[in-house]
C-alpha positions in Angstrom: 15.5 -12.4 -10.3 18.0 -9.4 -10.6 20.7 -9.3 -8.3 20.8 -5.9 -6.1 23.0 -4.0 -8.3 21.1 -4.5 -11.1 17.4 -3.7 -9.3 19.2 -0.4 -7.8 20.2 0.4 -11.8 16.8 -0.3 -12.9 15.4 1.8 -9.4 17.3 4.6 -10.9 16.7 4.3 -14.4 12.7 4.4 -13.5 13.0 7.6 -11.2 15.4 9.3 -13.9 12.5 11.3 -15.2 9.4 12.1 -13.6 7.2 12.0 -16.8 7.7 8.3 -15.9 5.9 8.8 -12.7 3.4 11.3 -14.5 2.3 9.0 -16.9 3.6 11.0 -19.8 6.3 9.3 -21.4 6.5 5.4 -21.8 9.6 3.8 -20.0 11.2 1.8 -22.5 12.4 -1.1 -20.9 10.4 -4.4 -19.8 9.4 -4.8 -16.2 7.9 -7.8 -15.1 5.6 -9.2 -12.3 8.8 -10.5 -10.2 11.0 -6.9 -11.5 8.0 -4.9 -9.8 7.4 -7.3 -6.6 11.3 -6.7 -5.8 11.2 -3.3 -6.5 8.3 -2.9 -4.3 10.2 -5.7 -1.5 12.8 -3.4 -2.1 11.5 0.1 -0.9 9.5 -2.2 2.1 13.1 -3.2 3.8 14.6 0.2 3.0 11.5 2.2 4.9 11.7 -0.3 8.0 15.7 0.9 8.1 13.7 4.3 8.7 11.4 3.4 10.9 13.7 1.4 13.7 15.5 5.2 13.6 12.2 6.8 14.3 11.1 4.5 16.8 14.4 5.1 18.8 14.0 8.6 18.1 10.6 8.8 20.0 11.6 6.1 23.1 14.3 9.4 23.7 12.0 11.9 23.2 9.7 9.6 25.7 6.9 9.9 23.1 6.6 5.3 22.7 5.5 4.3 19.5 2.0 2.0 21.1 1.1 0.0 17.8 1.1 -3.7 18.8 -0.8 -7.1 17.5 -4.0 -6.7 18.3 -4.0 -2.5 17.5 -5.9 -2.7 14.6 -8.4 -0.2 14.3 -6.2 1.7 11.5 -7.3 -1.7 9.3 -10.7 -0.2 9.2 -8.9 2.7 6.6 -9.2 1.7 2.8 -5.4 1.2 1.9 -4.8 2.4 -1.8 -1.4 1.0 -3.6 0.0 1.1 -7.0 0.6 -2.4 -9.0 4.1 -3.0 -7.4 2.9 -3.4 -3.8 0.1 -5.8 -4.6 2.1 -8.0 -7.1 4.5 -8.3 -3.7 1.7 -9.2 -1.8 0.0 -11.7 -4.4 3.6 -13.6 -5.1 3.5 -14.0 -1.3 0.5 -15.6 -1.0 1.4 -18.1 -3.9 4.2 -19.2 -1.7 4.1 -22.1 0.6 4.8 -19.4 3.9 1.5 -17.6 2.5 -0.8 -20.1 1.5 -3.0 -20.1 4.5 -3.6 -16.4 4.5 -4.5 -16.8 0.9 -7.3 -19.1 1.7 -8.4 -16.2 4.4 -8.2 -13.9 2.1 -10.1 -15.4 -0.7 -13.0 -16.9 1.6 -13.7 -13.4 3.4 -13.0 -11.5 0.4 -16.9 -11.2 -1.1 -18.0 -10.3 2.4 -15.6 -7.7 2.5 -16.4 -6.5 -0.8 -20.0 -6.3 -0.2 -20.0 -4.3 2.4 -16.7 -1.8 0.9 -19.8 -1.4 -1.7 -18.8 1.8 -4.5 -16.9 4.2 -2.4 -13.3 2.5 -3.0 -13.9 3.2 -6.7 -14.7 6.4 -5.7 -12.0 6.8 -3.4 -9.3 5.4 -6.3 -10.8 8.0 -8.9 -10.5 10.7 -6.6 -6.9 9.6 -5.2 -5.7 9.3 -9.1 -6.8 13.3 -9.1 -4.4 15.4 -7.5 -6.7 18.5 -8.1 -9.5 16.9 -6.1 -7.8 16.6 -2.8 -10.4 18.0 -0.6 -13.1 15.7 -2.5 -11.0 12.5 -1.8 -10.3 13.3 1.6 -13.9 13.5 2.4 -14.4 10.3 0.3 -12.0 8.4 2.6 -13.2 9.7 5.9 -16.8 8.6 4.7 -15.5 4.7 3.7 -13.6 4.8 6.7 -16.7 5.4 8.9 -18.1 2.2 7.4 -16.1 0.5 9.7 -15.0 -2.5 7.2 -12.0 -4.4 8.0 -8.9 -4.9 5.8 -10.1 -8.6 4.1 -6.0 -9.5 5.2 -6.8 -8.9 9.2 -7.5 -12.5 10.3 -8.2 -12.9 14.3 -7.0 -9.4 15.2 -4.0 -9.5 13.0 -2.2 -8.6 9.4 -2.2 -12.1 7.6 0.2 -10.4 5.2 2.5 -8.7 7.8 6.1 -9.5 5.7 5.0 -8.1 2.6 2.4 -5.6 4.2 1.9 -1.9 1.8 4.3 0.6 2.9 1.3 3.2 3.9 0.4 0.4 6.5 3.9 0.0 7.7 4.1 3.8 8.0 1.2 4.1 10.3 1.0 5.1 14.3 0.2 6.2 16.9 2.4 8.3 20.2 1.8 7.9 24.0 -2.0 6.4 23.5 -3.9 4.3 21.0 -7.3 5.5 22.7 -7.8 8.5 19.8 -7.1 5.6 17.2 -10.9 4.7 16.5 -12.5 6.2 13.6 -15.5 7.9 15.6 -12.3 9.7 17.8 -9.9 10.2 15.2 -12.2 12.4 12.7 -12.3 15.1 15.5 -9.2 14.2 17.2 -6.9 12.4 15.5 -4.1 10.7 17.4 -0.7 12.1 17.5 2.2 10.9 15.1 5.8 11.5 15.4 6.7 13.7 12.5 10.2 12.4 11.3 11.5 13.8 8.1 13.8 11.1 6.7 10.6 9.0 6.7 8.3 11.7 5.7 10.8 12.4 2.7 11.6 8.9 1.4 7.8 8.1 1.8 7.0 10.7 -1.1 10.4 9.3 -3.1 9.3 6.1 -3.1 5.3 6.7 -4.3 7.2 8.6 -7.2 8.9 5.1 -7.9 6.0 2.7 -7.1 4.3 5.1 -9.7 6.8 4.9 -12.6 7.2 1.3 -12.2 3.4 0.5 -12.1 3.1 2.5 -15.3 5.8 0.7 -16.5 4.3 -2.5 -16.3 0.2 -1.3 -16.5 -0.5 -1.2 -20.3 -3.4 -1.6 -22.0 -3.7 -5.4 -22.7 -3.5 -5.5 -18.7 -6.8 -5.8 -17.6 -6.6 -5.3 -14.2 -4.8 -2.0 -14.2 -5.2 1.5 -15.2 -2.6 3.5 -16.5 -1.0 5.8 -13.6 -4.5 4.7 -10.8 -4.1 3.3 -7.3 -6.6 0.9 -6.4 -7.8 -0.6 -3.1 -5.3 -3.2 -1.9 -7.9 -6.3 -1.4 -9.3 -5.5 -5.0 -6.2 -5.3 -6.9 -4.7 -8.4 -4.9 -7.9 -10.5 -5.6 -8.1 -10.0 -9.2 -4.2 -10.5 -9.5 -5.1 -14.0 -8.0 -8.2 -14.9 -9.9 -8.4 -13.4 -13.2 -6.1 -14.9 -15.8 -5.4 -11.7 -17.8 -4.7 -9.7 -14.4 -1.2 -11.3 -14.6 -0.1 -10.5 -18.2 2.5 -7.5 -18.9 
């Protein structure tokens, strides 16, 4: 494990250029399953810093952030992370304070995968394609309307909730959860607090999670592709049940 000046070296040695992030140029140094889960830890405790700011910001502005336990209709949405976040997630459920959520997970993970069905491949491939945007968007409103359930929401709640993806922290909702549901949403979609600190170290960070996944997503890793997001419950499953997943 690296101490925190030496993961805020390797933080800026990976975001030094952004062919790293493109995919264009190799990073030379090794990074690890444990260098990529703290990088990932990392950027997690930095964002919530943000997000106790913004959540002051709107009880002033009288606009009260309404996400609670039990909110969790924005579960239904396909979650799509880089290696990094899921390598936090996977160590976390090898460790004795996540080893019930990893039974969950791995008994209603074929039910949840059944009824995904293709459209989070589809959703990946298009993500991976910033050319595509208006085809991916469509893509994820239509999984979304499927109505599955994040395979990690046990009993109305995130079974993962300390090492939870960033793009699920980020998420909410102003004033009223009632525009929340998918059906709603699609023509009216509930209001968010727009908060550029956030907004801004949300885009710095993907740059990041990025470089260091391709970093660490080379070809003898069979569970990865170079510089491709996948759905959260796939990536996390196969990091838990397929041998080669696991190898740099």
């Amino acid at each position: 494990m690296r101490d925190e000046g030496e993961l805020g070296r390797l933080i800026a040695r990976l975001t030094s250029r952004p062919e790293y992030a493109i995919g264009t140029r190799r990073f030379a140094e090794t990074i690890d399953d444990d260098d990529a889960a703290e990088i990932a830890e990392a950027m997690q405790r930095e964002l919530e810093k943000g997000l106790a700011v913004r959540e002051e910001t709107a009880r002033k502005k009288r606009l009260p952030i309404v996400c609670a336990r039990g909110c969790n209709v924005c579960c239904e949405e396909l979650v799509i992370v880089y290696l990094p976040e899921a390598l936090a997630v996977a160590r976390w459920l090898g460790s004795a304070a996540g080893a019930e959520a990893r039974a969950w997970f791995l008994e209603k993970y074929p039910s949840w995968r059944e009824r995904a069905g293709d459209g989070i491949e589809r959703e990946a491939e298009l993500n991976a394609d910033h050319t595509r945007r208006a085809e991916y968007e469509r893509a994820h409103k239509e999984q979304w309307q499927r109505r599955v359930m994040c395979a990690f929401n046990h009993e109305g709640a995130c079974s993962i909730y300390p090492v939870r993806p960033m793009l699920c922290r980020d998420g909410h909702a102003v004033e009223t959860n009632a525009r929340c549901c998918v059906d709603v949403a699609l023509v009216n979609p509930p209001r968010r607090l727009t908060f550029a600190p956030v907004d801004d170290f949300m885009k710095r960070a993907n740059v990041l999670l990025r470089a260091t996944h391709n970093a660490i997503a080379g070809e003898a890793r069979a569970a990865t592709r170079t510089n491709r997001a996948e759905a959260l419950c796939e990536l996390v499953y196969r990091l838990l049940t397929v041998p080669t997943a696991r190898q740099p």
